[in-house]
Backbone as a chain_set.jsonl record, in Angstrom:
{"seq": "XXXXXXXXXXXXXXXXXXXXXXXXXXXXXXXXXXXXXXXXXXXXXXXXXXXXXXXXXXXXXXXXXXXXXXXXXXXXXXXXXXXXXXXXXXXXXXXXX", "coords": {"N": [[4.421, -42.875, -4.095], [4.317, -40.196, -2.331], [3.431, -36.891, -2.419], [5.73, -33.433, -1.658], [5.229, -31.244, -2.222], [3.593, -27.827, -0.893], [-0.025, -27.92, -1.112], [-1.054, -25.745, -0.874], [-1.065, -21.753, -0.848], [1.379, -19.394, 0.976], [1.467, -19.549, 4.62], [-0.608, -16.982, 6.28], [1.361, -16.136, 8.559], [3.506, -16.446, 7.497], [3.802, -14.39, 5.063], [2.678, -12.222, 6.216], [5.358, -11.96, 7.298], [6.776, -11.283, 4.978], [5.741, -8.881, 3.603], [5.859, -7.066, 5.583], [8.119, -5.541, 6.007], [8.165, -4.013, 4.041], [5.596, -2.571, 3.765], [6.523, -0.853, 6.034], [8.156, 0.221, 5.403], [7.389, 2.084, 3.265], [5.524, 3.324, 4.659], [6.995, 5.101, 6.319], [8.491, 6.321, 4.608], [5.802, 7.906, 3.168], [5.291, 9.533, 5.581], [7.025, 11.037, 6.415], [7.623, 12.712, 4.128], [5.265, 14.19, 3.819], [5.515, 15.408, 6.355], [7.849, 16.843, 5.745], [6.797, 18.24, 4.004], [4.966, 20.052, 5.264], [6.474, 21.269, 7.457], [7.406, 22.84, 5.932], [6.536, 25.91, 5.264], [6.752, 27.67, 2.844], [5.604, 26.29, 0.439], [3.548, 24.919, 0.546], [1.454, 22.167, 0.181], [-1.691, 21.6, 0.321], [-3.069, 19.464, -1.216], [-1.176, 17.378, -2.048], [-0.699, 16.298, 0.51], [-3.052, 15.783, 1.496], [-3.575, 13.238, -0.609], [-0.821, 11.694, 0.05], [-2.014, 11.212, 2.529], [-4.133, 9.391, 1.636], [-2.791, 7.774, 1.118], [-1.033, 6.461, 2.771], [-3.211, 5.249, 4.159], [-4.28, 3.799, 2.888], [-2.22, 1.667, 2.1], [-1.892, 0.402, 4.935], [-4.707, -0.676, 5.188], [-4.413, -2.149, 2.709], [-2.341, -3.848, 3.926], [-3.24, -5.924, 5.547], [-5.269, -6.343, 4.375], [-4.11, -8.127, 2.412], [-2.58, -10.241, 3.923], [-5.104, -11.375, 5.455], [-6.231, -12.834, 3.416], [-4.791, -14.931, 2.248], [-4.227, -16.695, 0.245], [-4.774, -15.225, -2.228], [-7.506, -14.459, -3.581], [-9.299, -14.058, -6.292], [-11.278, -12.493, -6.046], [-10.345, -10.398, -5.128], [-7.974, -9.449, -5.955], [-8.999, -8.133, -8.287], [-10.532, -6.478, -6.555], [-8.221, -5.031, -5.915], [-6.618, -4.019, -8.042], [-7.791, -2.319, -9.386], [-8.055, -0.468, -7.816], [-6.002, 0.401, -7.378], [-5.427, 1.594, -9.937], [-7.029, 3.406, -10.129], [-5.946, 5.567, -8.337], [-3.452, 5.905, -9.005], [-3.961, 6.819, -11.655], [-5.159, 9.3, -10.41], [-2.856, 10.707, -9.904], [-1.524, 12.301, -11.573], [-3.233, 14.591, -11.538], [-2.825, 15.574, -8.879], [-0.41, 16.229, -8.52], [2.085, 18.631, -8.44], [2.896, 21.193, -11.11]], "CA": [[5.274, -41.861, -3.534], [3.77, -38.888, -1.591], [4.809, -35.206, -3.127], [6.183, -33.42, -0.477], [5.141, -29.69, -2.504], [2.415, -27.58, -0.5], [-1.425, -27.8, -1.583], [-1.823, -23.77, -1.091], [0.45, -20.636, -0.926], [2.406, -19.329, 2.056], [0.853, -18.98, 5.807], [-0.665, -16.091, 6.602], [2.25, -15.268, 9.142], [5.061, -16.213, 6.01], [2.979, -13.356, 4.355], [3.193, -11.21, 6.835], [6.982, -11.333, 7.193], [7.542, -10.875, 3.573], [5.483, -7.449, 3.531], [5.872, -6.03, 6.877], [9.727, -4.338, 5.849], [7.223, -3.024, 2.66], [4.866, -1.847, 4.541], [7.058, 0.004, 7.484], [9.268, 1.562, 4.508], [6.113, 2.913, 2.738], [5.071, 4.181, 5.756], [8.238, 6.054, 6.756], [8.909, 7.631, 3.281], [5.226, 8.753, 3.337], [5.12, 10.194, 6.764], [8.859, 12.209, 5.946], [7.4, 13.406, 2.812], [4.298, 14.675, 4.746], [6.193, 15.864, 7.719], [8.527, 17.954, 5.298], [6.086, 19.382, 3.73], [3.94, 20.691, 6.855], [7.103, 22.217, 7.836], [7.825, 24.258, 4.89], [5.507, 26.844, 4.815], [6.777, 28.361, 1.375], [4.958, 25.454, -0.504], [2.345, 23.976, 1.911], [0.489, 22.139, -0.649], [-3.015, 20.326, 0.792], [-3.828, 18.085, -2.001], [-0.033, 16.492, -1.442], [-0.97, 16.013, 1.867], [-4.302, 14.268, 1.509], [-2.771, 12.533, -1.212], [0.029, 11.123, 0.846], [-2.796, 10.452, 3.623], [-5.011, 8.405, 1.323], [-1.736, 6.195, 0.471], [-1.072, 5.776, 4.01], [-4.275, 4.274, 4.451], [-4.554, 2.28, 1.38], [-1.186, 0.734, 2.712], [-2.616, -0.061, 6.138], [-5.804, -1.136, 4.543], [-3.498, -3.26, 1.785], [-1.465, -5.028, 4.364], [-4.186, -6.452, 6.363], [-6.187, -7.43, 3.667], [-3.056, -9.165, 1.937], [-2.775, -11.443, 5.621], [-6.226, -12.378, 5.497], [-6.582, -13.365, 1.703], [-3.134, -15.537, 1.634], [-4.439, -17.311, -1.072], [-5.209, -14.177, -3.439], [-8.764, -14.638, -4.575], [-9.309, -13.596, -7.537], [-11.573, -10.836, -6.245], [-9.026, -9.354, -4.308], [-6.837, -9.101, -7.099], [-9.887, -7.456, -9.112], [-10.051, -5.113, -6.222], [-6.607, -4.105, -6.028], [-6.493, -3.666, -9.461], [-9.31, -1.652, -9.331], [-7.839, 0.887, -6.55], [-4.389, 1.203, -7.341], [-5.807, 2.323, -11.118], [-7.821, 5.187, -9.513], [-4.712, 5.79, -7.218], [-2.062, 6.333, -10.14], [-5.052, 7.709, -12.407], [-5.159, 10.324, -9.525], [-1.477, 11.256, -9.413], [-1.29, 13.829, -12.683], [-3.861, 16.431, -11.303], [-2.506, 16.11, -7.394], [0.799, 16.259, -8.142], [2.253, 20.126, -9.197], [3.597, 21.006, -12.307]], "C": [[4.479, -40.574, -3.373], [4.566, -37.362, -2.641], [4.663, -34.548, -2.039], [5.375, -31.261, -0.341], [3.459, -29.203, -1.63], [1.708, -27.682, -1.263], [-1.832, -26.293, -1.709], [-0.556, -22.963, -0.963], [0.451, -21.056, 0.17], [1.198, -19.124, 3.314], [0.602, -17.861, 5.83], [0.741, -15.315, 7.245], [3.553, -15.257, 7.867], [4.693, -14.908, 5.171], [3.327, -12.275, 4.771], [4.548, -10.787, 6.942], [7.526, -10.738, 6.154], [6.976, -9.053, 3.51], [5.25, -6.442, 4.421], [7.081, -5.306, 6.27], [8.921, -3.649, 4.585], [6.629, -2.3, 3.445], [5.507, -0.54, 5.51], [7.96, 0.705, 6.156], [8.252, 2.275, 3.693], [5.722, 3.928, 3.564], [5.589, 5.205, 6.111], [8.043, 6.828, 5.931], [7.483, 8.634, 2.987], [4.865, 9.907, 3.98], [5.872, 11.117, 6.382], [8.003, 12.655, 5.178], [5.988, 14.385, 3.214], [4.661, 15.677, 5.748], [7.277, 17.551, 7.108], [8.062, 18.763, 5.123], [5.048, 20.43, 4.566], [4.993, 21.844, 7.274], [8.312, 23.192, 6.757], [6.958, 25.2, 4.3], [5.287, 27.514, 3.822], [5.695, 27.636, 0.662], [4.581, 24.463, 0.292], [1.661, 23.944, 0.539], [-0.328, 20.824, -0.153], [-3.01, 19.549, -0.153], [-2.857, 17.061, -2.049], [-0.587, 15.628, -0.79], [-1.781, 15.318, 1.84], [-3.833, 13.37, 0.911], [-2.167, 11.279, -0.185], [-1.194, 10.184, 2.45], [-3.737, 9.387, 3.194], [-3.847, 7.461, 1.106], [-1.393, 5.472, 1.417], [-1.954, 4.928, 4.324], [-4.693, 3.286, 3.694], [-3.718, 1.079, 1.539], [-1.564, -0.142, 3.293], [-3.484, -1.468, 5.527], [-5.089, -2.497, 3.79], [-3.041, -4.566, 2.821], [-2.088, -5.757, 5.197], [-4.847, -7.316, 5.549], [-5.359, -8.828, 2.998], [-2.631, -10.59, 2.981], [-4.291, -12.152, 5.041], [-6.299, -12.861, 4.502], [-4.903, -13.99, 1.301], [-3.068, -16.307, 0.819], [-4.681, -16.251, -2.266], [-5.999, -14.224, -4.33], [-8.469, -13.997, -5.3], [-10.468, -12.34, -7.138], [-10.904, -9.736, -5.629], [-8.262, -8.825, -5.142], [-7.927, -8.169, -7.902], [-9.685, -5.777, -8.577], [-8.943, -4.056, -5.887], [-6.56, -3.46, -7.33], [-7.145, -2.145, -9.548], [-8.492, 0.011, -8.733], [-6.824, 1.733, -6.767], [-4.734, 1.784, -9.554], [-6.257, 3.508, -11.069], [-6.84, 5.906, -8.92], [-3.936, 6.533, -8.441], [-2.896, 7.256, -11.077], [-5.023, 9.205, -11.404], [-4.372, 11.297, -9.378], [-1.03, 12.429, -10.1], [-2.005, 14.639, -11.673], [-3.376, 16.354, -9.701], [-1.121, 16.224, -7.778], [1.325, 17.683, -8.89], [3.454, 19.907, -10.558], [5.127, 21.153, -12.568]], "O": [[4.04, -39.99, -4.365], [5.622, -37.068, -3.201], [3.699, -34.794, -1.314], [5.145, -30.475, 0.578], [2.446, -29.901, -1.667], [2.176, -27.625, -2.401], [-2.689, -25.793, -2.437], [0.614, -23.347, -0.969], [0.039, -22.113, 0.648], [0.121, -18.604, 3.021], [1.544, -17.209, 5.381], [1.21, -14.279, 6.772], [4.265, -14.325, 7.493], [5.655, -14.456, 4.55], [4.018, -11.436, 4.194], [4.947, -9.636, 6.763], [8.445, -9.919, 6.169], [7.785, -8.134, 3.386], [4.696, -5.353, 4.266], [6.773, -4.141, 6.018], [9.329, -2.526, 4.289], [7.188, -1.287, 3.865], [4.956, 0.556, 5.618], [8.328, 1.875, 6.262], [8.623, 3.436, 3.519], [5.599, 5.122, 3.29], [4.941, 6.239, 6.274], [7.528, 7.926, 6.139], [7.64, 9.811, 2.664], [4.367, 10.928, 3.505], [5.338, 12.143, 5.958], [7.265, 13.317, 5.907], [5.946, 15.465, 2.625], [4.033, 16.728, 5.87], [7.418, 18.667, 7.609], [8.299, 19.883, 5.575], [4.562, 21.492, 4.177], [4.668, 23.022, 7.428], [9.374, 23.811, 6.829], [6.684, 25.295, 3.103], [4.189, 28.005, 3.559], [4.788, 28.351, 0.234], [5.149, 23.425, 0.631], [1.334, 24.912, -0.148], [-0.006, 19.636, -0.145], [-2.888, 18.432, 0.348], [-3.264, 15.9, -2.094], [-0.946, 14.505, -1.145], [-1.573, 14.136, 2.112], [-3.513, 12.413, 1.616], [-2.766, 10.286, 0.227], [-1.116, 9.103, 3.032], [-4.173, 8.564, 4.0], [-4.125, 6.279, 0.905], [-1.328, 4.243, 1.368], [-1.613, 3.834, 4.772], [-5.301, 2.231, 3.876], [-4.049, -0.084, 1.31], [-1.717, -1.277, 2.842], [-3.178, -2.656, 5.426], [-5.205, -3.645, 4.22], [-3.249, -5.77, 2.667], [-1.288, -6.475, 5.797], [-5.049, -8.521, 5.703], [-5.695, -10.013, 3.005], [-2.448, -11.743, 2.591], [-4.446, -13.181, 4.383], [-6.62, -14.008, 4.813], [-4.126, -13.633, 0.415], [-1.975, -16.763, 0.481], [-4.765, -16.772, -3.378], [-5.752, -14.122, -5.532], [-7.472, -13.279, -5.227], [-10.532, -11.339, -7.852], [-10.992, -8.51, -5.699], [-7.881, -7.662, -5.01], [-7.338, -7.124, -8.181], [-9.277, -4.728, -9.077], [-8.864, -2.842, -5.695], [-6.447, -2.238, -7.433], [-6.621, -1.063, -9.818], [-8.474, 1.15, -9.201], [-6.611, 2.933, -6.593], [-3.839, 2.392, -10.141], [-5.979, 4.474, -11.78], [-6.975, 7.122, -9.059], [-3.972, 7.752, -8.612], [-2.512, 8.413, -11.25], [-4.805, 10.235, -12.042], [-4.655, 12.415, -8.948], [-0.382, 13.349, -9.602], [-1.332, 15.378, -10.955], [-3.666, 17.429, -9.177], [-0.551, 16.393, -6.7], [0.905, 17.814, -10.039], [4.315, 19.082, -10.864], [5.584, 20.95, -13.693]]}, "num_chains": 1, "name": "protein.A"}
């Protein structure tokens, strides 16, 4: 008797569907949060702003690499690990008191 269970994870495109509505709501709430702050000149604070622009791109960056690697080597996972540690490590001194 045959087993019927896949040999590997999900398709690339099953992948994609699951973290595209992640992705596009990340995106949004960064942009807004960006967008607000640009247009409140009381408390224009740059390091936000980059901030918010390196997460955008880490996203991007994220959801591409997550497609191609739909198996989740194990160095992928190293380097995620890796990024989003520096990322959150980052967040005390950019973020105001």
């Amino acid at each position: 008797m045959k087993s019927r269970k896949p040999a590997g994870s999900f398709a690339p495109h099953e992948v994609q569907q699951i973290i595209f509505p992640i992705t596009l709501s990340t995106l949004a709430i960064m942009t807004g949060l960006i967008v607000e702050d640009l247009f409140d000149p009381s408390s224009l604070h740059l390091g936000l702003i980059v901030y918010g622009l390196i997460i955008i791109t880490g996203t991007v960056i994220n959801h591409f690499v997550i497609v191609w690697t739909a198996d989740f080597r194990e160095t992928y996972g190293w380097l995620n690990a890796i990024l989003t540690g520096i990322g959150l490590g980052m967040l005390p001194y950019v973020l105001p008191e």
